[in-house]
PQR file of N, CA, C, O and H, with PARSE charges and radii, in Angstrom:
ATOM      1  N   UNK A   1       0.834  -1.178   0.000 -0.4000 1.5000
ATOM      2  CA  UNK A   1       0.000   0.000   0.000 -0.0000 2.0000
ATOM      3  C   UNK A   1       0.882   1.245   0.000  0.5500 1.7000
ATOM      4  O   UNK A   1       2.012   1.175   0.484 -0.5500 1.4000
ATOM      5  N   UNK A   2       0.473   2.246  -0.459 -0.4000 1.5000
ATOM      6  CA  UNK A   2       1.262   3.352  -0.634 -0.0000 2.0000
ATOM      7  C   UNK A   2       0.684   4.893   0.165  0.5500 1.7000
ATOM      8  O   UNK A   2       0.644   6.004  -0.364 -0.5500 1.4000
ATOM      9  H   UNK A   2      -0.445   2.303  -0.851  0.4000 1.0000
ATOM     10  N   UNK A   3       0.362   4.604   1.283 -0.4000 1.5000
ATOM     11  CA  UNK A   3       0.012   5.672   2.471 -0.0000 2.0000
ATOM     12  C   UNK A   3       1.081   5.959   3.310  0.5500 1.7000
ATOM     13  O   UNK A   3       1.925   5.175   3.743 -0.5500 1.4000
ATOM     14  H   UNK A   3       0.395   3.701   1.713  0.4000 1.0000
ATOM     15  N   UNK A   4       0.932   7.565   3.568 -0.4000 1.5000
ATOM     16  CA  UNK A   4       1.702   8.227   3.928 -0.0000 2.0000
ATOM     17  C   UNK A   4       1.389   8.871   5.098  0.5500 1.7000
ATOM     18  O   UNK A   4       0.185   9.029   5.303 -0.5500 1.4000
ATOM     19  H   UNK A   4       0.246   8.202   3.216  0.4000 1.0000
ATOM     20  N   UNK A   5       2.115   9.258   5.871 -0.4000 1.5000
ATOM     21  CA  UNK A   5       1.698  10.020   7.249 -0.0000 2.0000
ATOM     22  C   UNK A   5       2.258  11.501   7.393  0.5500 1.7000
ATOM     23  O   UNK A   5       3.443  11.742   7.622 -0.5500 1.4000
ATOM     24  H   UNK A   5       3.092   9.129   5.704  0.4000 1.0000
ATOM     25  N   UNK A   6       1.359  12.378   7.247 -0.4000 1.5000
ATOM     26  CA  UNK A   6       1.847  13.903   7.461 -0.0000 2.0000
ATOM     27  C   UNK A   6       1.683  14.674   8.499  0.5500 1.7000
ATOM     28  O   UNK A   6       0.721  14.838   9.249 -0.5500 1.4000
ATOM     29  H   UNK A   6       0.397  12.183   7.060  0.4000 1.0000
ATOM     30  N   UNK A   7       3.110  15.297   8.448 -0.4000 1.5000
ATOM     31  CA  UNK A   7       3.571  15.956   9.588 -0.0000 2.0000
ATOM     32  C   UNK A   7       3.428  17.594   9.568  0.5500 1.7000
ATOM     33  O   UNK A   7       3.420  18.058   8.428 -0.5500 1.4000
ATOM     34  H   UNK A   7       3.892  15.164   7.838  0.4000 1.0000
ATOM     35  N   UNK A   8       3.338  18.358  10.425 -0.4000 1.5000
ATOM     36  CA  UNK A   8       3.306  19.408  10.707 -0.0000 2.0000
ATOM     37  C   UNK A   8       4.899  20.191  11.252  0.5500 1.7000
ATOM     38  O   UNK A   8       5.584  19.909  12.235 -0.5500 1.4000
ATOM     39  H   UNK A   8       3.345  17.980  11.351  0.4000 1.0000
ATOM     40  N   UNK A   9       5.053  20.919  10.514 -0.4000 1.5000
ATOM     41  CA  UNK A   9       6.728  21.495  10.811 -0.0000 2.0000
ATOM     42  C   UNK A   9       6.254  22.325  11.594  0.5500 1.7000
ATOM     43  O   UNK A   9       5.352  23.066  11.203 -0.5500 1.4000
ATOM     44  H   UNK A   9       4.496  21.148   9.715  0.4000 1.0000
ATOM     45  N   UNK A  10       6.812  22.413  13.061 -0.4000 1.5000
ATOM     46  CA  UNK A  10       6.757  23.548  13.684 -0.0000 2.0000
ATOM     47  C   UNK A  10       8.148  24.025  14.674  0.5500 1.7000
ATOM     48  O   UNK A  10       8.457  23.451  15.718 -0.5500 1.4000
ATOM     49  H   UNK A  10       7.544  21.811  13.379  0.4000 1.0000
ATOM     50  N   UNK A  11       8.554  24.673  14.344 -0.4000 1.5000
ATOM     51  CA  UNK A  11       9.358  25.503  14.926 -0.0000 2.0000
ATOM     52  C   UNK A  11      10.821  24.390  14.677  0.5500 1.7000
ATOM     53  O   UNK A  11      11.633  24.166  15.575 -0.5500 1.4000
ATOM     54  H   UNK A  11       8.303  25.139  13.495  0.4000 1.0000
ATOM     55  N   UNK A  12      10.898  23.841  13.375 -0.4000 1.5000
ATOM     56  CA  UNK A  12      11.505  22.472  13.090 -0.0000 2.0000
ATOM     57  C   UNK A  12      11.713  21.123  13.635  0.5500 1.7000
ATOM     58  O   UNK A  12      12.526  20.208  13.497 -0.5500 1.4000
ATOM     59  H   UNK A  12      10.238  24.023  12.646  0.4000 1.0000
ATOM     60  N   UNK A  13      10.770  21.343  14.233 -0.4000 1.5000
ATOM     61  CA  UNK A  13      10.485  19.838  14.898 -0.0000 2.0000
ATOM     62  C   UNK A  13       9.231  19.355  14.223  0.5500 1.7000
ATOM     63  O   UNK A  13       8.361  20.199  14.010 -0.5500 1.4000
ATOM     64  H   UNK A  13      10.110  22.086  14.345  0.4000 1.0000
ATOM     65  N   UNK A  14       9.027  18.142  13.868 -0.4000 1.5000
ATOM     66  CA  UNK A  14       8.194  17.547  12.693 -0.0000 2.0000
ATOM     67  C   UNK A  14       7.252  16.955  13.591  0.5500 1.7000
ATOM     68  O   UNK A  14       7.666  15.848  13.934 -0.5500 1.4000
ATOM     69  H   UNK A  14       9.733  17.456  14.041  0.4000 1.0000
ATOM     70  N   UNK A  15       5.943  17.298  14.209 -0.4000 1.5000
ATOM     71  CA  UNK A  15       5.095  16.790  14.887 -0.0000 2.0000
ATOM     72  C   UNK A  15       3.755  15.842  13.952  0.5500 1.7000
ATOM     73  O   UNK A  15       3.200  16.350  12.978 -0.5500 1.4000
ATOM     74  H   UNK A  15       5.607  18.198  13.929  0.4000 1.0000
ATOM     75  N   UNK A  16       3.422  14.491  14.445 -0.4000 1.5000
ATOM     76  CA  UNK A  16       2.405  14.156  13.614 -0.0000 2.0000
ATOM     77  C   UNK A  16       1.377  14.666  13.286  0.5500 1.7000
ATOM     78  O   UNK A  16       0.968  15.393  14.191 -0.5500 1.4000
ATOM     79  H   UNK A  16       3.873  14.078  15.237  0.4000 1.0000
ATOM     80  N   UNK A  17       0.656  14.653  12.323 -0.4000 1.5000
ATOM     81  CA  UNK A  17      -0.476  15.390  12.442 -0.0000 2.0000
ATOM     82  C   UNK A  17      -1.797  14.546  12.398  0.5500 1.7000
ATOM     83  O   UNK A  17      -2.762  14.645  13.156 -0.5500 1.4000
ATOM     84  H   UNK A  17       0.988  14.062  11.588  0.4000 1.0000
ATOM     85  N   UNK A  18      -1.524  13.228  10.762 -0.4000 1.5000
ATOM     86  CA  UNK A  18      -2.582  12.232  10.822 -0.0000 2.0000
ATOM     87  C   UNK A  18      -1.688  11.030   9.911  0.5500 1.7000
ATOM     88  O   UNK A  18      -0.630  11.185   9.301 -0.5500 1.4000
ATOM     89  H   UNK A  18      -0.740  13.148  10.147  0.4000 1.0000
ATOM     90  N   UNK A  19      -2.455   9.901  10.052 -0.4000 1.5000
ATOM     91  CA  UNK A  19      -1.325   8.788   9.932 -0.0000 2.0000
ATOM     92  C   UNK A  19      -2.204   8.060   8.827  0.5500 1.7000
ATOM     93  O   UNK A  19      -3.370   8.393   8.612 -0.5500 1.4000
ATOM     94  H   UNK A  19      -3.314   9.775  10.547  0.4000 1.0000
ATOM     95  N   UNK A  20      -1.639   7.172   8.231 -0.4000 1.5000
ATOM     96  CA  UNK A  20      -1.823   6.311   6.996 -0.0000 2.0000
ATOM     97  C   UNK A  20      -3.183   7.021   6.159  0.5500 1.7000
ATOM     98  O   UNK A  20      -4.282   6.469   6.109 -0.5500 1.4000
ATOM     99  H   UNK A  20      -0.693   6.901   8.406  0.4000 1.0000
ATOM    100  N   UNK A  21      -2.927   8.099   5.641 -0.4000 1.5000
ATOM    101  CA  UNK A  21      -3.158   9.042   4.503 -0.0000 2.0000
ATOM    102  C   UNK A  21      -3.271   8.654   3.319  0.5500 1.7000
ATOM    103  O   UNK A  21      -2.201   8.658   2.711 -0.5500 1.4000
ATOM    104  H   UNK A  21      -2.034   8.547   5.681  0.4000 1.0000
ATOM    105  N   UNK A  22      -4.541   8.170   2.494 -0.4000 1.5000
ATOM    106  CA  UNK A  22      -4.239   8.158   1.193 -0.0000 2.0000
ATOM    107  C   UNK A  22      -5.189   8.867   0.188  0.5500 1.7000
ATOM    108  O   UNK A  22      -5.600   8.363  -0.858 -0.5500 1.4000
ATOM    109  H   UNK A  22      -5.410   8.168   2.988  0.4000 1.0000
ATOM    110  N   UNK A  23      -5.546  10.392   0.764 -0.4000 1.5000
ATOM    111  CA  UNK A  23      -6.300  11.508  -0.516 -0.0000 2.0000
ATOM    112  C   UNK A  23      -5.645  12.524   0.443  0.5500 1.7000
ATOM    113  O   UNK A  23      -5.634  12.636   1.668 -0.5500 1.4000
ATOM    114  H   UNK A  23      -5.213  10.801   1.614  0.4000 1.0000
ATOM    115  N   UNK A  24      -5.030  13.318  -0.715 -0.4000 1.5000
ATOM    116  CA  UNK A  24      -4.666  14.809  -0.600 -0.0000 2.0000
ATOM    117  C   UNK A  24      -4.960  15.381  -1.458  0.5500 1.7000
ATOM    118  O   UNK A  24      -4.681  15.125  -2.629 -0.5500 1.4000
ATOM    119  H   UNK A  24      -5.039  13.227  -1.711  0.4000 1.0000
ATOM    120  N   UNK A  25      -5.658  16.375  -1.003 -0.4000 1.5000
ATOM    121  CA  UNK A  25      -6.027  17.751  -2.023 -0.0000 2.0000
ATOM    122  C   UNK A  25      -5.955  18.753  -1.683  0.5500 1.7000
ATOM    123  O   UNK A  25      -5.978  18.901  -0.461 -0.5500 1.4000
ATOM    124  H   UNK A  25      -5.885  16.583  -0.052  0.4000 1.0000
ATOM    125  N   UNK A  26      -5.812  20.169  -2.683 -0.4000 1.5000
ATOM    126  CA  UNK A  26      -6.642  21.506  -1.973 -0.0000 2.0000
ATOM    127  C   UNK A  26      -8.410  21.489  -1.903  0.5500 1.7000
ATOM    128  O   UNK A  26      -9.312  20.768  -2.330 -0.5500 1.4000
ATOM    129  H   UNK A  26      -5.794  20.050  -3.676  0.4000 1.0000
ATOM    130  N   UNK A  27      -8.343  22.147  -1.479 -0.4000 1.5000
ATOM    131  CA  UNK A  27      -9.909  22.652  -0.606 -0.0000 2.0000
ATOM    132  C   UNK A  27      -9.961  23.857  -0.475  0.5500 1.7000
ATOM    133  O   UNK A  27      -8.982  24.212   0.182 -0.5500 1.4000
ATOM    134  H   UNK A  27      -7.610  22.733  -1.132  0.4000 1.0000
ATOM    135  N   UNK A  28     -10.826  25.011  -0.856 -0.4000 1.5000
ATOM    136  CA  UNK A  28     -11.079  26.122  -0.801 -0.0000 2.0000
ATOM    137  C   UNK A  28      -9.847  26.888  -0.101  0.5500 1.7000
ATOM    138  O   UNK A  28     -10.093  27.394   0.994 -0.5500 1.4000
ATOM    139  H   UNK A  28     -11.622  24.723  -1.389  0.4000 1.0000
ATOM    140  N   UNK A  29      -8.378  27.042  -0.689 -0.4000 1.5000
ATOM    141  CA  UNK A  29      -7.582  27.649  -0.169 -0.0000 2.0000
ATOM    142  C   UNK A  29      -6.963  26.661   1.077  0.5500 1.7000
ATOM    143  O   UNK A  29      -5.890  26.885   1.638 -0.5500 1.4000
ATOM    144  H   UNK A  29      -8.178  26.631  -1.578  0.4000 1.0000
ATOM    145  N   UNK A  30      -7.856  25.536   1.383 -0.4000 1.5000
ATOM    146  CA  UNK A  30      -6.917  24.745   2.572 -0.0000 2.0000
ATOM    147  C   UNK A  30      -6.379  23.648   1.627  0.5500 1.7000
ATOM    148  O   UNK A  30      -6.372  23.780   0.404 -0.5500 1.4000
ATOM    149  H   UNK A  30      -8.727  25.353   0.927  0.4000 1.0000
ATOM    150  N   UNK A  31      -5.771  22.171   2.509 -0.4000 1.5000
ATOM    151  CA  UNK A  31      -5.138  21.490   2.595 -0.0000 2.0000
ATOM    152  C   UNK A  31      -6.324  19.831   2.818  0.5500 1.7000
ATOM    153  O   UNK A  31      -5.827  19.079   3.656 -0.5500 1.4000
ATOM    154  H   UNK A  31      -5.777  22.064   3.503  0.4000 1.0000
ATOM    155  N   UNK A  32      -7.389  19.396   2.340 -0.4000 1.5000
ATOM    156  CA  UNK A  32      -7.996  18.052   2.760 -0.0000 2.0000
ATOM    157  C   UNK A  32      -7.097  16.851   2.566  0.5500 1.7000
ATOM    158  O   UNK A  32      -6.255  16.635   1.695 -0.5500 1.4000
ATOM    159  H   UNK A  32      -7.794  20.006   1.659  0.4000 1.0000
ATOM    160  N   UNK A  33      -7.471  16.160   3.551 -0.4000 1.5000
ATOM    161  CA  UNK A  33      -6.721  15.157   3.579 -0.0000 2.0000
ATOM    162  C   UNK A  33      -7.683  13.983   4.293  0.5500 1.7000
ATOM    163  O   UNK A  33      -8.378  14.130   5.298 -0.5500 1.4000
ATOM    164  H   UNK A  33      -8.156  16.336   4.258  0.4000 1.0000
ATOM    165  N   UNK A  34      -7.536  12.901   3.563 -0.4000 1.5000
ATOM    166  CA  UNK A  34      -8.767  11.550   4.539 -0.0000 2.0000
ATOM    167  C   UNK A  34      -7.347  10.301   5.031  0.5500 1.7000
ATOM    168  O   UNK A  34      -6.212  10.257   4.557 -0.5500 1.4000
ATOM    169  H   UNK A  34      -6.971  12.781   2.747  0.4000 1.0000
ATOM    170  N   UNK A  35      -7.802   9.640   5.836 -0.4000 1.5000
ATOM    171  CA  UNK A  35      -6.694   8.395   6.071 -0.0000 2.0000
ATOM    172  C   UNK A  35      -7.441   7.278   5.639  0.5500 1.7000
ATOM    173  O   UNK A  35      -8.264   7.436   4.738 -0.5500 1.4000
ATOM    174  H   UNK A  35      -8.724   9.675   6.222  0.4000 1.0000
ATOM    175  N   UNK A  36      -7.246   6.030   6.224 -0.4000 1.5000
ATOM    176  CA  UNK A  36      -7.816   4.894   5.496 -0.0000 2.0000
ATOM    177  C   UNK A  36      -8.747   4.366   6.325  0.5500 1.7000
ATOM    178  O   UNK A  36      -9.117   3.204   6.155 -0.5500 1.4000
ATOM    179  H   UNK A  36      -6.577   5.902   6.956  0.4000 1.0000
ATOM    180  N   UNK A  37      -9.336   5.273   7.500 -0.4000 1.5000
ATOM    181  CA  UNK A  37      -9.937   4.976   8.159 -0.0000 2.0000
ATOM    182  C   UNK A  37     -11.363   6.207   8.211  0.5500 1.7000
ATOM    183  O   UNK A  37     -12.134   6.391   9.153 -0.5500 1.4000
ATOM    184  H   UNK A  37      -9.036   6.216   7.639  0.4000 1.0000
ATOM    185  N   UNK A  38     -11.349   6.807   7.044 -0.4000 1.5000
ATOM    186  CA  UNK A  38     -12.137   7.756   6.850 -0.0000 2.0000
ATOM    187  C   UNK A  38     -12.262   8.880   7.358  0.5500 1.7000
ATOM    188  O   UNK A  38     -13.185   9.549   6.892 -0.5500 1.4000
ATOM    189  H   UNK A  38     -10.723   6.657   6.279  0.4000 1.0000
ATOM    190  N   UNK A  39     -11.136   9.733   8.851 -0.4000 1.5000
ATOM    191  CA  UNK A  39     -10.938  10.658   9.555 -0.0000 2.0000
ATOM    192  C   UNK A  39     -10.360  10.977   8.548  0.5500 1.7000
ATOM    193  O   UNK A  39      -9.426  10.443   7.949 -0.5500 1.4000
ATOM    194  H   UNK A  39     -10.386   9.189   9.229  0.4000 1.0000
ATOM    195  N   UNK A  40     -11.278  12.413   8.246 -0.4000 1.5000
ATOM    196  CA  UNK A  40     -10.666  13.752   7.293 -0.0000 2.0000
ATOM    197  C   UNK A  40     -10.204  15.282   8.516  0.5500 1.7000
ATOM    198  O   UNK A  40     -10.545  15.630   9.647 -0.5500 1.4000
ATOM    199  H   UNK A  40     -12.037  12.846   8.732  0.4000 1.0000
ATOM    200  N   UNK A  41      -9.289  15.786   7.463 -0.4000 1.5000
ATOM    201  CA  UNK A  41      -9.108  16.817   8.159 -0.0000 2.0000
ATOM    202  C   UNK A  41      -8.413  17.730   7.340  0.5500 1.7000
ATOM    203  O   UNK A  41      -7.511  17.299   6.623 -0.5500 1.4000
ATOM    204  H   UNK A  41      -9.012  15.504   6.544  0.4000 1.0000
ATOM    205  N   UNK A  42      -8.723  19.019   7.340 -0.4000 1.5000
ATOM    206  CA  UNK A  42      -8.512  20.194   6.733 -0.0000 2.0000
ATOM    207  C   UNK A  42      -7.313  21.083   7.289  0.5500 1.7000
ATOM    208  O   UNK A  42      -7.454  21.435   8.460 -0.5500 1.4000
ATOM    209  H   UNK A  42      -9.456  19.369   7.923  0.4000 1.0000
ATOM    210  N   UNK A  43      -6.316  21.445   6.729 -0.4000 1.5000
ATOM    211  CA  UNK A  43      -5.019  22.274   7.354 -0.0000 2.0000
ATOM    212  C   UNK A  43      -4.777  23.520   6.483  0.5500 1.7000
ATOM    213  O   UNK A  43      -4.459  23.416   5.298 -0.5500 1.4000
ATOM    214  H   UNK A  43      -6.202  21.160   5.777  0.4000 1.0000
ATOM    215  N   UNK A  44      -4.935  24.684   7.098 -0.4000 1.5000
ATOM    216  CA  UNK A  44      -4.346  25.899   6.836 -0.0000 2.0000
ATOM    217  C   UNK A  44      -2.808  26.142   6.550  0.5500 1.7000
ATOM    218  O   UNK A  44      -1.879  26.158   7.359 -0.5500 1.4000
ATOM    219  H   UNK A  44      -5.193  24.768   8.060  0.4000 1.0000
ATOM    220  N   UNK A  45      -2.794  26.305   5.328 -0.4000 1.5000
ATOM    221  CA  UNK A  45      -1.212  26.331   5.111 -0.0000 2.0000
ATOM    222  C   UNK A  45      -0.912  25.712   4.001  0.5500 1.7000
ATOM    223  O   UNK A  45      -1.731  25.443   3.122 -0.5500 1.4000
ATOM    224  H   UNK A  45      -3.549  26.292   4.671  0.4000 1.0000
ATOM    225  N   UNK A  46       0.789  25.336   3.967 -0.4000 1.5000
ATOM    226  CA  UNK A  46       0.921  24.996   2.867 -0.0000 2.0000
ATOM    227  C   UNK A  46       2.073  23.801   2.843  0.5500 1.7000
ATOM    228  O   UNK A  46       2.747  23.648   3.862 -0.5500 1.4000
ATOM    229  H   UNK A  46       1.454  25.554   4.681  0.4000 1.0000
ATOM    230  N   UNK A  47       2.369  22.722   1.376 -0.4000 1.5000
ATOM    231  CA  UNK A  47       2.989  21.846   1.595 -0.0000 2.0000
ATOM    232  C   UNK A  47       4.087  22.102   1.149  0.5500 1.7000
ATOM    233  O   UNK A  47       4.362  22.739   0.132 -0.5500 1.4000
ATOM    234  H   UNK A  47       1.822  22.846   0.548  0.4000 1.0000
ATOM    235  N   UNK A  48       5.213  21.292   2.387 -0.4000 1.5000
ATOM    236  CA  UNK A  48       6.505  22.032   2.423 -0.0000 2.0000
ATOM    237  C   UNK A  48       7.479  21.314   1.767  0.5500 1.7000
ATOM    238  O   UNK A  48       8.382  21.798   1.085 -0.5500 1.4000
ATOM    239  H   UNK A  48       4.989  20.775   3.213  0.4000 1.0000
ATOM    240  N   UNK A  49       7.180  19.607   2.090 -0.4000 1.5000
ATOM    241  CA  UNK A  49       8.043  18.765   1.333 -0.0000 2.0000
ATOM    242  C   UNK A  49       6.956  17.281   1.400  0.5500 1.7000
ATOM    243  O   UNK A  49       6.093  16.891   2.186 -0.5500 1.4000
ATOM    244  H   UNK A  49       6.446  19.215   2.644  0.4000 1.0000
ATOM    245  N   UNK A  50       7.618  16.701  -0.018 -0.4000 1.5000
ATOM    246  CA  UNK A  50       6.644  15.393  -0.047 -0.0000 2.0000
ATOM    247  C   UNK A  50       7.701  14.342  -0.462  0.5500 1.7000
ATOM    248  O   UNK A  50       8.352  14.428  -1.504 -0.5500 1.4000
ATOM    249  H   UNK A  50       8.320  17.017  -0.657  0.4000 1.0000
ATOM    250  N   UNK A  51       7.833  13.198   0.572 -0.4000 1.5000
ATOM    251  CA  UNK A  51       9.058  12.130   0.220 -0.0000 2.0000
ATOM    252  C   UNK A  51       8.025  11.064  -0.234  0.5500 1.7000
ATOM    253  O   UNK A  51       6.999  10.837   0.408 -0.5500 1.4000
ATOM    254  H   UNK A  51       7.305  13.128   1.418  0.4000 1.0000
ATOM    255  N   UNK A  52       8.334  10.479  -1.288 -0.4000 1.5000
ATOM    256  CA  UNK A  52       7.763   9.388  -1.979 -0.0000 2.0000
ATOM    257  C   UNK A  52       8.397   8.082  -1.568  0.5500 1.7000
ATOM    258  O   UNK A  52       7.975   6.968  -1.881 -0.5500 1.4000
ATOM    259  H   UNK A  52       9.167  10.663  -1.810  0.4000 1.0000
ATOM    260  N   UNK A  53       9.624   8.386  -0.717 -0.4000 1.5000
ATOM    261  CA  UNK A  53      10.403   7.181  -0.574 -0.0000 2.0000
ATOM    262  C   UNK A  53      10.154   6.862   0.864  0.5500 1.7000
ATOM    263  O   UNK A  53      10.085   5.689   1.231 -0.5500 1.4000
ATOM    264  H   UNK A  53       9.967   9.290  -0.463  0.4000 1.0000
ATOM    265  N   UNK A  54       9.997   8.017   1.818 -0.4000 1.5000
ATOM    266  CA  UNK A  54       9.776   7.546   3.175 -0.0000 2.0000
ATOM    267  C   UNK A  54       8.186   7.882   3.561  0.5500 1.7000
ATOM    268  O   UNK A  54       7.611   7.917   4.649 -0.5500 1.4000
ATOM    269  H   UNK A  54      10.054   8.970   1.520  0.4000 1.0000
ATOM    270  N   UNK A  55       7.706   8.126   2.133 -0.4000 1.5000
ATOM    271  CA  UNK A  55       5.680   8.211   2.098 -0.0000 2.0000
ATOM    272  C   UNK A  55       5.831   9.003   3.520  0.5500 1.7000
ATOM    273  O   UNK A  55       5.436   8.386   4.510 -0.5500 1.4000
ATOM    274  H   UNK A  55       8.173   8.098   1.249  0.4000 1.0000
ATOM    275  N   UNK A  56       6.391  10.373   3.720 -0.4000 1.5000
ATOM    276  CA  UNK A  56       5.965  11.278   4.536 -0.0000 2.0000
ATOM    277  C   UNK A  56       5.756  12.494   3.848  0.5500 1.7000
ATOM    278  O   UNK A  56       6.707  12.856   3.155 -0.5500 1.4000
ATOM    279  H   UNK A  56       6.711  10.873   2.916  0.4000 1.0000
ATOM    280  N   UNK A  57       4.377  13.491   3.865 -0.4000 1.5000
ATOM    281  CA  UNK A  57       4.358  14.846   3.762 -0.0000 2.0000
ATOM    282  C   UNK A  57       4.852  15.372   4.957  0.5500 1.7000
ATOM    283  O   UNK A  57       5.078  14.738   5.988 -0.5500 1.4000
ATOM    284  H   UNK A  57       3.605  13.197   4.428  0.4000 1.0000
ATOM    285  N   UNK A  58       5.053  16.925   4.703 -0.4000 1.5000
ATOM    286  CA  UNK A  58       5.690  18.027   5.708 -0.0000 2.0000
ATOM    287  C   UNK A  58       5.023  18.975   5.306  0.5500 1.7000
ATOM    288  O   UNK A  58       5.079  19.419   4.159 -0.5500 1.4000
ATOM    289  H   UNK A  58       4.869  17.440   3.866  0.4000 1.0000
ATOM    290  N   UNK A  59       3.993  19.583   6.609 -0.4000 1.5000
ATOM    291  CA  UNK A  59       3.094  20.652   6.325 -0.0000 2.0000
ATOM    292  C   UNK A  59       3.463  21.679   6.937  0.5500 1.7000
ATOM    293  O   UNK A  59       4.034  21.384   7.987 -0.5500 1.4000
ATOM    294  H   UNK A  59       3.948  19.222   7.541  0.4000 1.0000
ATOM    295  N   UNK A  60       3.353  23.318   6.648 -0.4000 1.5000
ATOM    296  CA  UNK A  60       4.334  24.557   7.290 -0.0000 2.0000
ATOM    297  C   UNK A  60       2.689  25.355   7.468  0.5500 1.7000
ATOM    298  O   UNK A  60       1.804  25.173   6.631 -0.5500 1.4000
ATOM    299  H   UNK A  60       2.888  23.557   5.795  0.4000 1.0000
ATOM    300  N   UNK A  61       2.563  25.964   8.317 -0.4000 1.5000
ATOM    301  CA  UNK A  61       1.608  26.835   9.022 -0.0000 2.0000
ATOM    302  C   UNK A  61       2.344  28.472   8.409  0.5500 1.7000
ATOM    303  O   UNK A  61       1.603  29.431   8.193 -0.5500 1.4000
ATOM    304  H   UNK A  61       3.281  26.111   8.997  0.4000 1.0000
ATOM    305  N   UNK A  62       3.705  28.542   8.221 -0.4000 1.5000
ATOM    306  CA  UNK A  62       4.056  29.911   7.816 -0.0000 2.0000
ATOM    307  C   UNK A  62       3.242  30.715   6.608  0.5500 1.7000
ATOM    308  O   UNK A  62       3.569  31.861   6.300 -0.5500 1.4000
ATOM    309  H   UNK A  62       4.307  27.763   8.396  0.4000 1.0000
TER
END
């Protein structure tokens, strides 16, 4: 399976945010995101880095 878990950069420390992730989109200026367990959630901001190899996003609030 190819789910990913994204993190929240804050103050450079990479805190989780939601875990085995597989829809990302924009959303009216935000960030949607569902896991595989159907918990969606919406983030203000923007995406900072996306590893395909360690299937982690990095989300920045700046």
């Amino acid at each position: 399976m190819c789910e990913t878990n994204v993190y929240i950069d804050h103050e450079g420390k990479e805190e989780l945010y939601l875990e085995n992730v597989s829809v990302v989109k924009p959303a009216k200026g935000k960030i949607f995101m569902k896991n595989l367990f159907g918990e969606e959630k919406f983030f203000d901001g923007s995406i900072k880095e996306i590893s395909l190899v360690t299937h982690k996003i990095i989300l920045s609030d700046d």
